[in-house]
N, C-alpha and C positions, 0 to 999 in steps of 0.2 A: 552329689549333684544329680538330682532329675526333676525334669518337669511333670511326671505324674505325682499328683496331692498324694494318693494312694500309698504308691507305693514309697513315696518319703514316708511316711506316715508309718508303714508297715516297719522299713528297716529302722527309722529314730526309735521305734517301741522298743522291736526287737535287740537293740544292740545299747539301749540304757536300760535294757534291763540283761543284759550281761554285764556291766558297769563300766559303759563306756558314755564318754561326753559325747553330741551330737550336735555339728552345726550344717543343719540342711541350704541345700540354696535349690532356685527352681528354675534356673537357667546356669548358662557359663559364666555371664558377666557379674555375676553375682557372686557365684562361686569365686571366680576368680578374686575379688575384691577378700571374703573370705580368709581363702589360702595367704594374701597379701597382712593381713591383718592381724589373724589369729594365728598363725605357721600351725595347722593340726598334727599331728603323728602321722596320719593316712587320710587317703582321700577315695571313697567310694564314685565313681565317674560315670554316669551313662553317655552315651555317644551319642545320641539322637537329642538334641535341646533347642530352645529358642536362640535368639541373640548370638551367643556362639557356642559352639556345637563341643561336643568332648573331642574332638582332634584340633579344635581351636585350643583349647583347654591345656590340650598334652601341650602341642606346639609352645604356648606361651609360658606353662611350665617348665619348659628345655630351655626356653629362652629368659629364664629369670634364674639368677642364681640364689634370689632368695628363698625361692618354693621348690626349686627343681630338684631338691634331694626329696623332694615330700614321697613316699611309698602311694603308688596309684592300684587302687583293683577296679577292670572294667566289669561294670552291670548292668548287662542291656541285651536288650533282645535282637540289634542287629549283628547275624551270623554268616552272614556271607564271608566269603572267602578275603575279599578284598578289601571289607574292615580291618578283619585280622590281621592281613598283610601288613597295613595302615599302620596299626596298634604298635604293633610288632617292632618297628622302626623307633619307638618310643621305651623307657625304660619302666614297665607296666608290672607287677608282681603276678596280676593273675587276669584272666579273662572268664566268666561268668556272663551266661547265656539268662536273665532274668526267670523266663518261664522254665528253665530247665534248674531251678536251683530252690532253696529254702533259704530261710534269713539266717537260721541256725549255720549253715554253711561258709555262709560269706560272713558272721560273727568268728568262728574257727580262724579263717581265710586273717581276717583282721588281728587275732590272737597269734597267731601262727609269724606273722610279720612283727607285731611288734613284741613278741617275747623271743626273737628268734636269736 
């Protein structure tokens, strides 16, 4: 889930062409319905969105026992302390800084989870 076109754009490329399925959303609420619908393997998360935000996201994933086992990796460019901390409270696989990262990475990151 992110609301930059782009960068959906960049990881759907990147990670169906490692041969994984992709279902993007461009906010929370959308995701959310998503997660609800299709139960994915994992869930690529940015924290910053419209409608509801990725700690709205985690929260309601804690709070649904139908998604709430889903494997989360966060990917976003807010690195302040006090996301982390945030995050943290949540049961998240990895945290990924956007501009400090490749697609190739967080494809690994995804591989690594679910063949683990």
């Amino acid at each position: 889930m992110d609301d930059e076109p782009d960068i959906r754009e960049i990881y759907t490329v990147a990670l169906t062409g490692e041969g994984f399925d992709v279902l993007p959303a461009e906010d929370g609420e959308k995701g959310l319905a998503i997660l609800r619908e299709k139960h994915p393997n994992i869930v690529l998360l940015d924290l910053q969105m419209p409608i509801k935000d990725g700690f709205d996201v985690l929260q309601e994933m804690a709070n649904d026992p139908s998604i709430s086992r889903i494997p989360v990796i966060i990917l976003s460019n807010s690195d302040d302390e006090h996301a982390f901390r945030r995050v943290g409270t949540f049961d998240t696989k990895f945290f990924f800084i956007k501009s400090l990262t490749t697609p190739k990475k967080v494809a690994g990151a995804v591989r690594e989870i679910l063949f683990e």
